[in-house]
TIKOLRO-234387 format. One record per atom (N, C-alpha, C, O): x, y, z; residue in three letters. Coordinates in steps of 0.1 Angstrom, whole numbers, plus 5000, padded with zeros to 4 digits. Layout:
<pts>
     X     Y     Z  residuo
     X     Y     Z      ala
...
</pts>
This chain:
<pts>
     X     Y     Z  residuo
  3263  4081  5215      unk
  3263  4072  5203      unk
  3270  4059  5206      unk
  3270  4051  5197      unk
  3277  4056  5218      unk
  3284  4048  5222      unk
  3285  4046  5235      unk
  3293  4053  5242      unk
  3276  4032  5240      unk
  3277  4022  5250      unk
  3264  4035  5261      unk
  3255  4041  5255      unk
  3267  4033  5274      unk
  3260  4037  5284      unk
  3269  4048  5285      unk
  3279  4042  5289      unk
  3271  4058  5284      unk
  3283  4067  5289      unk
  3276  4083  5286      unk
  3266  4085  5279      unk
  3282  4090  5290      unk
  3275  4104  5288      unk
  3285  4107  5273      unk
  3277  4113  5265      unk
  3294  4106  5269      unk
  3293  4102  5256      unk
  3289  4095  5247      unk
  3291  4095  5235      unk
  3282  4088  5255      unk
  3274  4077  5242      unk
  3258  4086  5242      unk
  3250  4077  5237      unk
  3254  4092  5243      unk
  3243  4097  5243      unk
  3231  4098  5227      unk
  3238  4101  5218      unk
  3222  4096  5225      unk
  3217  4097  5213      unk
  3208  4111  5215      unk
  3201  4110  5224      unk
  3206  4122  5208      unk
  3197  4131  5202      unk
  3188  4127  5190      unk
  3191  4119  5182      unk
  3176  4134  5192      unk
  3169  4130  5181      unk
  3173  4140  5166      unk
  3170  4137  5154      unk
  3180  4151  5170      unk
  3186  4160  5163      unk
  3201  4153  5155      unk
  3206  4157  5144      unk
  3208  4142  5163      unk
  3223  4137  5159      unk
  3223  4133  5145      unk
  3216  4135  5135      unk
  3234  4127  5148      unk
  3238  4119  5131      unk
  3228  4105  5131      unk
  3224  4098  5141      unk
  3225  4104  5119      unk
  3222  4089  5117      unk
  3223  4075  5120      unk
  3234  4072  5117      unk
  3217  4067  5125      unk
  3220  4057  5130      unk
  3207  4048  5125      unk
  3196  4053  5125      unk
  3209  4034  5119      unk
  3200  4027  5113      unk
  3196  4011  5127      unk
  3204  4004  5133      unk
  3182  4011  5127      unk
  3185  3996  5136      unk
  3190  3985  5131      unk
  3189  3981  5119      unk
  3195  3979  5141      unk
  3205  3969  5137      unk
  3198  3956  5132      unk
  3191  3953  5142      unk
  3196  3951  5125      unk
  3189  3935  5122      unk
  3192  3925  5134      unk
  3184  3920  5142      unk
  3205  3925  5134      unk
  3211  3918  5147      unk
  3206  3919  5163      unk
  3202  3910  5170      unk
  3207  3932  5166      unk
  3199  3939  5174      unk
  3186  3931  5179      unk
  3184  3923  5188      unk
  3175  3938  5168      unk
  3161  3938  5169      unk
  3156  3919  5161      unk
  3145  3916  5157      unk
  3166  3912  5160      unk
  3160  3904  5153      unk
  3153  3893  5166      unk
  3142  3889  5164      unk
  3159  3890  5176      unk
  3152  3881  5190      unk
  3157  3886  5202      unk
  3166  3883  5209      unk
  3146  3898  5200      unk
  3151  3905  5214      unk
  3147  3896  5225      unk
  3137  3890  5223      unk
  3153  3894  5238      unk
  3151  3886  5250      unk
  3137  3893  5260      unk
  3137  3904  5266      unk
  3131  3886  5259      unk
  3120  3891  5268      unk
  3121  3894  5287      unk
  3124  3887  5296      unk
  3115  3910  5285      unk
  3122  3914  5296      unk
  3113  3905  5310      unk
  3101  3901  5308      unk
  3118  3902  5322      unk
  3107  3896  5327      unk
  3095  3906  5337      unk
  3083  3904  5342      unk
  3104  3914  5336      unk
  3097  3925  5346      unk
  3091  3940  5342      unk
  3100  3948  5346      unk
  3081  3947  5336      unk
  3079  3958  5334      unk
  3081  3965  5339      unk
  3075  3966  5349      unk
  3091  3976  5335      unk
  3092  3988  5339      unk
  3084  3997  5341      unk
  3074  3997  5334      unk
  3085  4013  5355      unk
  3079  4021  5351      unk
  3085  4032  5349      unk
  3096  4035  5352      unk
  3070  4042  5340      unk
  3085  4052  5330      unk
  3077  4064  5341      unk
  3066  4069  5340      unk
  3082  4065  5346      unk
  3082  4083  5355      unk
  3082  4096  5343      unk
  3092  4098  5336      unk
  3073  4102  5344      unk
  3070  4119  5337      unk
  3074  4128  5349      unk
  3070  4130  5360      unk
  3086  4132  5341      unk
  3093  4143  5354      unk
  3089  4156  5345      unk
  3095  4159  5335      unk
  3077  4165  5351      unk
  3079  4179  5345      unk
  3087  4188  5350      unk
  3085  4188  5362      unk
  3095  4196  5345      unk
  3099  4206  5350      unk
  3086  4215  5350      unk
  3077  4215  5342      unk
  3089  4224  5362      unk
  3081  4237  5367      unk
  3074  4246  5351      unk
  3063  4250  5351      unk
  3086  4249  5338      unk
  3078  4254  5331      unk
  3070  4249  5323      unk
  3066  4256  5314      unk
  3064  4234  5325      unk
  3055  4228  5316      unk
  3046  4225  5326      unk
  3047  4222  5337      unk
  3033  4230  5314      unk
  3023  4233  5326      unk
  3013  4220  5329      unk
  3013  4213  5319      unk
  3005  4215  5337      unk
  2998  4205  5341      unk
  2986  4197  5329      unk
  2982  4186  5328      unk
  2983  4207  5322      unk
  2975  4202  5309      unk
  2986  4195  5301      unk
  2984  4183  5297      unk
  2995  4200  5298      unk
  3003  4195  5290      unk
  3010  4179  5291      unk
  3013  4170  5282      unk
  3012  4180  5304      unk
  3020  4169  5310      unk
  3004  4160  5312      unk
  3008  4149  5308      unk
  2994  4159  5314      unk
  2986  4150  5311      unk
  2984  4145  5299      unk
  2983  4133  5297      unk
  2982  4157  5287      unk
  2980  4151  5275      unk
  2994  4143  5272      unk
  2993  4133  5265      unk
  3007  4147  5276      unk
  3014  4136  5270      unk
  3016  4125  5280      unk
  3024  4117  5274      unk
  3013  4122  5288      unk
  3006  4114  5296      unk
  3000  4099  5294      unk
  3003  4088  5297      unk
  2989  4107  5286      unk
  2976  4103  5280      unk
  2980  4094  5266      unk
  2976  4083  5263      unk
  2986  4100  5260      unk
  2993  4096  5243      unk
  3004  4082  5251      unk
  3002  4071  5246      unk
  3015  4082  5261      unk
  3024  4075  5266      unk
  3016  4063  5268      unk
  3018  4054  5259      unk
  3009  4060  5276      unk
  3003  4051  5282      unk
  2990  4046  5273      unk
  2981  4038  5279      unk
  2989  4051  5257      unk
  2983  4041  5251      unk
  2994  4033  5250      unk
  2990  4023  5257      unk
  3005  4030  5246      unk
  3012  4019  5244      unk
  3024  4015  5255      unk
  3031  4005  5255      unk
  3024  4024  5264      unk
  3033  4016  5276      unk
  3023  4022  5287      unk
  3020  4034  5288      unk
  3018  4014  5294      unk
  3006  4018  5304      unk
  3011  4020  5317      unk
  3006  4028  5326      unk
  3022  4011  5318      unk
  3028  4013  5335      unk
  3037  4028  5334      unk
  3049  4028  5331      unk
  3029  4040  5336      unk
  3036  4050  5339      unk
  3029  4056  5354      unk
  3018  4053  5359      unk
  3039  4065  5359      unk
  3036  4074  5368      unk
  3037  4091  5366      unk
  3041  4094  5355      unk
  3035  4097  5371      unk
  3036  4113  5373      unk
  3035  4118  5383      unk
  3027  4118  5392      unk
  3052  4126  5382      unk
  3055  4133  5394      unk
  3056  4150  5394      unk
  3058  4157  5384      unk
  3053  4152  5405      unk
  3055  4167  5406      unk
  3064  4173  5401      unk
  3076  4170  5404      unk
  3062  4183  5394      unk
  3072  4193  5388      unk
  3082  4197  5394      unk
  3081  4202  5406      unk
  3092  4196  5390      unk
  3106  4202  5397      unk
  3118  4213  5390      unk
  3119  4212  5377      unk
  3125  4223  5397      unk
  3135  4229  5394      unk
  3142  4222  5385      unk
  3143  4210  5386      unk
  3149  4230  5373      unk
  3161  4227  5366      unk
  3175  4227  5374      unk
  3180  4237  5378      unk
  3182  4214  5377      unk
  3194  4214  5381      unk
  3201  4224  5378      unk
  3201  4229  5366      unk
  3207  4230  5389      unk
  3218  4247  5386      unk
  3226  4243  5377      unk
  3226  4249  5366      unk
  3234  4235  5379      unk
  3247  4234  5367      unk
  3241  4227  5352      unk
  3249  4221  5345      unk
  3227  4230  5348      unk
  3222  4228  5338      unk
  3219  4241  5330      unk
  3214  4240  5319      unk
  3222  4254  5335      unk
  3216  4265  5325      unk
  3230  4269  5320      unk
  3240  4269  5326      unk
  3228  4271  5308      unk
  3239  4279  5296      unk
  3235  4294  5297      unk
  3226  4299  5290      unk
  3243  4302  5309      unk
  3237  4312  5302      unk
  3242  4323  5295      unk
  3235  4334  5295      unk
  3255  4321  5286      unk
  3257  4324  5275      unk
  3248  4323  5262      unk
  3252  4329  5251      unk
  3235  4314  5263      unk
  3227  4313  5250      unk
  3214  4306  5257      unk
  3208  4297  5251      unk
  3208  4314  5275      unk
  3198  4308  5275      unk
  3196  4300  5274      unk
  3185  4300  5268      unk
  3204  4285  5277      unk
  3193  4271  5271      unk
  3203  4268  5285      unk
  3212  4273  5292      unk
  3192  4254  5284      unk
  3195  4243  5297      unk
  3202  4233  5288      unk
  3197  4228  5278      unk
  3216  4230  5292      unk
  3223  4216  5286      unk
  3219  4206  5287      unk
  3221  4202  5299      unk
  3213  4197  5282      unk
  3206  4182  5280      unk
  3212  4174  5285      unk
  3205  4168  5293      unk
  3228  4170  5285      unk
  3233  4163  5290      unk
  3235  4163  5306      unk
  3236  4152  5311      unk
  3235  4173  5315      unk
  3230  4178  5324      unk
  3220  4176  5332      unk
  3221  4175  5344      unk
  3207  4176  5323      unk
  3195  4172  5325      unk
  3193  4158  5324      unk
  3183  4155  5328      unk
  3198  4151  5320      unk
  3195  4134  5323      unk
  3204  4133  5331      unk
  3199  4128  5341      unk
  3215  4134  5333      unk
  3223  4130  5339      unk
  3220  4129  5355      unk
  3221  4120  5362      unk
  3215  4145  5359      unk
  3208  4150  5368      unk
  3191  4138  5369      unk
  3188  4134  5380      unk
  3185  4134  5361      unk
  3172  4125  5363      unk
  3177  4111  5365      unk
  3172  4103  5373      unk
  3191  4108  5354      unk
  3194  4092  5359      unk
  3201  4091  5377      unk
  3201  4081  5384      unk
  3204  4100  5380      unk
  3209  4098  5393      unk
  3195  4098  5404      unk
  3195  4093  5415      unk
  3183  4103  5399      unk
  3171  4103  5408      unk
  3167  4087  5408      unk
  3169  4082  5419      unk
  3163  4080  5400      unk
  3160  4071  5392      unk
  3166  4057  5395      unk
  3178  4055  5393      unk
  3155  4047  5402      unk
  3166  4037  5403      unk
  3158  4031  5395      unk
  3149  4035  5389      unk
  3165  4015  5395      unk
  3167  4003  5387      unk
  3151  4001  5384      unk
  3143  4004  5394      unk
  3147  3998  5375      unk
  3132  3991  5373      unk
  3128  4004  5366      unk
  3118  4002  5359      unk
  3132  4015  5366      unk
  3125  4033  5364      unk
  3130  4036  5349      unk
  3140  4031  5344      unk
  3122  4046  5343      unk
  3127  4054  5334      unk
  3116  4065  5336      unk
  3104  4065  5337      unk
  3129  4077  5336      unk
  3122  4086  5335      unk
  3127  4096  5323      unk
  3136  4094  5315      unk
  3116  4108  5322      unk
  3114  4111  5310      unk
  3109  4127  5320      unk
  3100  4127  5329      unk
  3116  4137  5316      unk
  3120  4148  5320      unk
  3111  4156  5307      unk
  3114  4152  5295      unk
  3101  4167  5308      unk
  3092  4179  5298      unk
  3095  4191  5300      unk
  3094  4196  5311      unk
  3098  4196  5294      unk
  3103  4207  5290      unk
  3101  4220  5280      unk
  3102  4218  5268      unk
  3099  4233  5284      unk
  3095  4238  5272      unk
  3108  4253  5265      unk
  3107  4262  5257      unk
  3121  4247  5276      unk
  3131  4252  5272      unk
  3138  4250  5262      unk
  3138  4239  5257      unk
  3146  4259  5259      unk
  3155  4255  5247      unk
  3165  4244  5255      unk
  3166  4243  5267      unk
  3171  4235  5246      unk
  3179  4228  5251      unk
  3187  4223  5245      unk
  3182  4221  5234      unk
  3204  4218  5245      unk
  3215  4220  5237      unk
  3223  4205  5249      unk
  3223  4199  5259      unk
  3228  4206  5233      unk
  3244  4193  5239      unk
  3258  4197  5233      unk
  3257  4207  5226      unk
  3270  4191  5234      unk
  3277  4193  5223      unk
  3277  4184  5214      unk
  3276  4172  5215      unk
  3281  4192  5202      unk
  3283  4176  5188      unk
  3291  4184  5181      unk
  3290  4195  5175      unk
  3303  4173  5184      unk
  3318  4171  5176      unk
  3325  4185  5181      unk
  3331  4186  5192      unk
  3324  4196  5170      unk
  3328  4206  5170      unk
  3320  4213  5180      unk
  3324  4219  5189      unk
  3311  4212  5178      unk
  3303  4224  5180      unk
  3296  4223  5199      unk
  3288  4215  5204      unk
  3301  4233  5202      unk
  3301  4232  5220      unk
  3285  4233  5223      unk
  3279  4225  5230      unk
  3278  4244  5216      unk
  3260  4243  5222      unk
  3252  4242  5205      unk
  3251  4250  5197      unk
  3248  4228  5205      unk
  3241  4224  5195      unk
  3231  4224  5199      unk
  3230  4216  5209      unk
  3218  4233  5195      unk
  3202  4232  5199      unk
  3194  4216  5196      unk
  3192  4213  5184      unk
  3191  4211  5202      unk
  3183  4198  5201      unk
  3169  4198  5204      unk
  3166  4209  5208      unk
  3159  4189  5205      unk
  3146  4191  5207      unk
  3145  4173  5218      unk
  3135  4172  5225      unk
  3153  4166  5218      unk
  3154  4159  5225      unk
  3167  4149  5229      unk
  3171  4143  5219      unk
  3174  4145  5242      unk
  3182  4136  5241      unk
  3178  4124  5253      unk
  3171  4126  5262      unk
  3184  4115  5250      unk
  3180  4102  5259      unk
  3193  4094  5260      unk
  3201  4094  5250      unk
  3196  4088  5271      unk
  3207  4079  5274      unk
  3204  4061  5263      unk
  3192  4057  5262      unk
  3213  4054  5258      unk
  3209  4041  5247      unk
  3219  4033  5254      unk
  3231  4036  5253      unk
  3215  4024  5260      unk
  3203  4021  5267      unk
  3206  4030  5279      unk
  3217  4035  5282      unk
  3191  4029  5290      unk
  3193  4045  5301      unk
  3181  4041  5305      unk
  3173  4033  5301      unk
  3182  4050  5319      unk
  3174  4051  5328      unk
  3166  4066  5327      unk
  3158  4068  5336      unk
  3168  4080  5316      unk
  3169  4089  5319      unk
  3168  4094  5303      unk
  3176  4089  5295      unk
  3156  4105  5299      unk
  3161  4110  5290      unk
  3149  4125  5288      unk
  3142  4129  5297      unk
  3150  4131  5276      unk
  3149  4148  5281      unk
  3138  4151  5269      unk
  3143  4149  5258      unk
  3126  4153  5267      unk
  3118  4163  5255      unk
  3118  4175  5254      unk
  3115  4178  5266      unk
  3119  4184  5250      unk
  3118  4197  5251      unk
  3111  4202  5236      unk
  3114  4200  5225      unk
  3100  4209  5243      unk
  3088  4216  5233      unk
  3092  4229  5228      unk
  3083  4237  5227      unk
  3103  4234  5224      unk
  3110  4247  5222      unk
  3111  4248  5204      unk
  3107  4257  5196      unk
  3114  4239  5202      unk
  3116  4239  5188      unk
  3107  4232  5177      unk
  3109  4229  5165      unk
  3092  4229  5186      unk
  3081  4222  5172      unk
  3073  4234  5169      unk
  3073  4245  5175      unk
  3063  4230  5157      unk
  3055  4240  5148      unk
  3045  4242  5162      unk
  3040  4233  5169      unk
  3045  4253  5163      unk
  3029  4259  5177      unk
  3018  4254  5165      unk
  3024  4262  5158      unk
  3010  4248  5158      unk
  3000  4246  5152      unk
  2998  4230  5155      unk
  2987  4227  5159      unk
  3005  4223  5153      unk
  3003  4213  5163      unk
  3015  4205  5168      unk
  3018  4193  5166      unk
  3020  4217  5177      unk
  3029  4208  5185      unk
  3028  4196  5199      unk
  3036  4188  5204      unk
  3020  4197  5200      unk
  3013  4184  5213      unk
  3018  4173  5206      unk
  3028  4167  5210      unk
  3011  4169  5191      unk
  3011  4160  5185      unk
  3031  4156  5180      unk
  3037  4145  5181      unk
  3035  4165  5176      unk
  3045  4164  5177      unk
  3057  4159  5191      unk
  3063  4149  5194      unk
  3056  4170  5194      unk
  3061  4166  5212      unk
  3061  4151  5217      unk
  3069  4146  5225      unk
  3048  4146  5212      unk
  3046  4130  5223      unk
  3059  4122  5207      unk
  3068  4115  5210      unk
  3058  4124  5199      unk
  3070  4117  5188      unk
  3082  4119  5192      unk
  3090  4109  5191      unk
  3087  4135  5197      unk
  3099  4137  5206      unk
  3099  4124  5217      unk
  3104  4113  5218      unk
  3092  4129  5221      unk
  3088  4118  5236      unk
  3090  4104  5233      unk
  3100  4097  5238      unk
  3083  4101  5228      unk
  3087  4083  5226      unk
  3100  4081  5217      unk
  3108  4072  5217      unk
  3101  4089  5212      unk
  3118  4085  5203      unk
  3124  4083  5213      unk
  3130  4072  5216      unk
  3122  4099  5224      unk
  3138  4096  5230      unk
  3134  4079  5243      unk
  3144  4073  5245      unk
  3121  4074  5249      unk
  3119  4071  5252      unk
  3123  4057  5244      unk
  3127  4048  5252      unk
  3121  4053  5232      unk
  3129  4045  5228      unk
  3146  4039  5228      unk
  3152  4028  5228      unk
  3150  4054  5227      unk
  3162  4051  5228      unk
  3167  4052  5245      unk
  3178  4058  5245      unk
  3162  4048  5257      unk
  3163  4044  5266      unk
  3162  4028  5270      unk
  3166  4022  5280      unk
  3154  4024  5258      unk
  3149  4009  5255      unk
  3160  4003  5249      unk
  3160  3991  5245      unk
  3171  4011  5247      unk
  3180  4003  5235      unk
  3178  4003  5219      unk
  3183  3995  5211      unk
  3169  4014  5216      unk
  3167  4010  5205      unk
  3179  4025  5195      unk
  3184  4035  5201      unk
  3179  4022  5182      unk
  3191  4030  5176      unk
  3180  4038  5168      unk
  3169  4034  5168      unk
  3187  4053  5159      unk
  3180  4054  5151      unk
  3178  4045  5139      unk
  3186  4035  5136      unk
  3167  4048  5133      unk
  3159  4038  5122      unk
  3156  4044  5107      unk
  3151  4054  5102      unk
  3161  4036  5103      unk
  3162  4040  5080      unk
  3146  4044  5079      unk
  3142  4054  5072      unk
  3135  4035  5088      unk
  3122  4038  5080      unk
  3117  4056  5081      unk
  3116  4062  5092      unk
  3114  4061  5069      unk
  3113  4078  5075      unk
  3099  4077  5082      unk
  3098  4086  5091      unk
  3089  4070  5081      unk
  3077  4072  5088      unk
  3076  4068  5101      unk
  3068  4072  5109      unk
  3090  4057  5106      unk
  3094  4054  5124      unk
  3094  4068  5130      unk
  3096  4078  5123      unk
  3091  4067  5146      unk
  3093  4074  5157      unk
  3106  4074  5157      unk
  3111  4085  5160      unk
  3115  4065  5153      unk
  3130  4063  5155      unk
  3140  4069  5146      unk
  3152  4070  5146      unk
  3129  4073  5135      unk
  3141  4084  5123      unk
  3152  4092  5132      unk
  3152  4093  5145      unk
  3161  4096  5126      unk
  3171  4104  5127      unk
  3164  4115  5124      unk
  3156  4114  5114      unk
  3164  4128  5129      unk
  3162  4144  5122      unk
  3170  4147  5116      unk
  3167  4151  5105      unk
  3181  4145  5120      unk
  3191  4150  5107      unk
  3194  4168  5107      unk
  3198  4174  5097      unk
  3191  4174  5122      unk
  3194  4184  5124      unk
  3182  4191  5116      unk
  3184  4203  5113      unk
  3168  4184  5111      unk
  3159  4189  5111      unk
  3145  4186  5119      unk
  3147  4186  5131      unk
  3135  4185  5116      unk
  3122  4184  5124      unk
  3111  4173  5117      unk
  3099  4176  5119      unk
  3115  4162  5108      unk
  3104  4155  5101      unk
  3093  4147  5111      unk
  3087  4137  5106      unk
  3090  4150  5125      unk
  3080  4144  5133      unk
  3066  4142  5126      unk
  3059  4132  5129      unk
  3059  4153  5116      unk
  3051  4151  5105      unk
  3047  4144  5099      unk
  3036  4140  5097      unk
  3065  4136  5091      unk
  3063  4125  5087      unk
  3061  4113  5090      unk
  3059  4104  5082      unk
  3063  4113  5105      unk
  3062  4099  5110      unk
  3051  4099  5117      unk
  3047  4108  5124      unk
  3044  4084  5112      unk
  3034  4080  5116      unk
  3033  4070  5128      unk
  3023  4073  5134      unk
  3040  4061  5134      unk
  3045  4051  5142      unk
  3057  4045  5140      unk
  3065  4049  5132      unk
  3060  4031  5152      unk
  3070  4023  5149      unk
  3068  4018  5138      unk
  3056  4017  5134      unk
  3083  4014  5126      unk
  3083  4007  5126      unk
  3080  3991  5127      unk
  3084  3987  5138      unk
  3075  3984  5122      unk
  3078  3965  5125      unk
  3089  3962  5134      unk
  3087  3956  5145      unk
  3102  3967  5129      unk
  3113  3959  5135      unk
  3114  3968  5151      unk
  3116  3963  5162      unk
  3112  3983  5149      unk
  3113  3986  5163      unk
  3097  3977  5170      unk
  3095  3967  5177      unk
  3092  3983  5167      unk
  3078  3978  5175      unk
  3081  3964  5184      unk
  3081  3963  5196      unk
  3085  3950  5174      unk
  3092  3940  5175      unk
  3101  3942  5191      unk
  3099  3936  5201      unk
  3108  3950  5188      unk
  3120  3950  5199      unk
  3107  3957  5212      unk
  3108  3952  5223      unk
  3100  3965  5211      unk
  3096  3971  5223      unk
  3090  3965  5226      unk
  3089  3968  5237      unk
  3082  3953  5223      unk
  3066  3943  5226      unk
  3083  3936  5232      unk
  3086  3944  5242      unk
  3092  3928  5231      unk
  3100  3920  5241      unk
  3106  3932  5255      unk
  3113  3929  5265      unk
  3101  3945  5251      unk
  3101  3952  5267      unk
  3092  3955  5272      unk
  3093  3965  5279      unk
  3079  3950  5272      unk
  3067  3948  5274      unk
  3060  3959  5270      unk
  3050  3961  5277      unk
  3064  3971  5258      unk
  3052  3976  5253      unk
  3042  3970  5246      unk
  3043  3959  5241      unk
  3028  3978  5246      unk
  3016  3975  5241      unk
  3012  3982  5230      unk
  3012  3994  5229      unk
  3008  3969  5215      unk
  3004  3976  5204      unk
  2994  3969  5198      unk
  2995  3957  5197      unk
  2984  3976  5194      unk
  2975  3972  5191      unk
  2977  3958  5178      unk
  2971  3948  5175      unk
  2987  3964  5175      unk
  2986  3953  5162      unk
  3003  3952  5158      unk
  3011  3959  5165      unk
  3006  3945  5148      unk
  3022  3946  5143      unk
  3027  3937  5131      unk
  3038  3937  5127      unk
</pts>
């Protein structure tokens, strides 16, 4: 929630955070596009990682996809079965150099701590701003979670962009609130969208 640090980390599960006017009002245009790397872990399987793929790269097109890899060892909790999130980016920003964002799939449970609480279940975390951040398909509705999942996905991919959570409830950038409203959201926001078109995302319209 604060700066580049493994404590500043944002979940899509955290506390609330609204975008800043200040922020998003003339963002500096980046000169160089990034590419965002799909890191699957081994238990997400190859259809999957294309269809969200496929959904990414309607609006940021410069991506790649890499071969599935092991979960870093000092990433599994196994007092409660889950892989620690913070662990898991931490472990992808160190792969990851400058110009990169990668974006790690997953269909494990996955946990950070918040405040009190040592293993808080999350469905996604991402470094603000970062090179590195985590989806995990463990906790959406099986009826249509794909659709869901790519909302995990670009949130947290957002907030690698610099962007904060967002007041609008129909944004990718909502807060969960320690719940799952991905249903309700339809796209960016204006003011997010705004800030991603100056990091050279692609949208049809705004």
């Amino acid at each position: 929630m604060k700066s580049n640090s493994l404590y500043g980390l944002l979940a899509i599960a955290f506390m609330g955070f609204s975008c800043s006017e200040k922020q998003l009002q003339q963002p500096a245009k980046s000169s160089k596009p990034m590419t965002i790397l799909i890191q699957p872990f081994k238990d997400f399987n190859a259809e999957n990682v294309t269809k969200t793929a496929e959904e990414i790269r309607k609006i940021y097109p410069n991506i790649k996809i890499l071969e599935a890899i092991d979960f870093p060892e000092n990433a599994y909790y196994k007092a409660r079965n889950r892989y620690r999130a913070d662990s898991i980016i931490k472990f992808l920003d160190s792969r990851t150099k400058d110009g990169f964002v990668t974006i790690g799939l997953t269909t494990k449970d996955i946990s950070v701590t918040k405040g009190k609480i040592k293993d808080y279940g999350i469905m996604g975390l991402g470094y603000r701003p970062g090179k590195a951040c985590v989806a995990s398909k463990f906790r959406l509705n099986k009826k249509n979670a794909d659709e869901q999942f790519f909302k995990i996905a670009i949130h947290e991919l957002g907030h690698t962009q610099g962007l904060k959570h967002c007041p609008e409830k129909i944004c990718f950038m909502r807060d969960a609130e320690g719940g799952n409203p991905t249903d309700e959201e339809t796209d960016f926001c204006q003011k997010c969208k705004t800030f991603l078109i100056s990091k050279n995302w692609k949208f049809n319209s705004i």
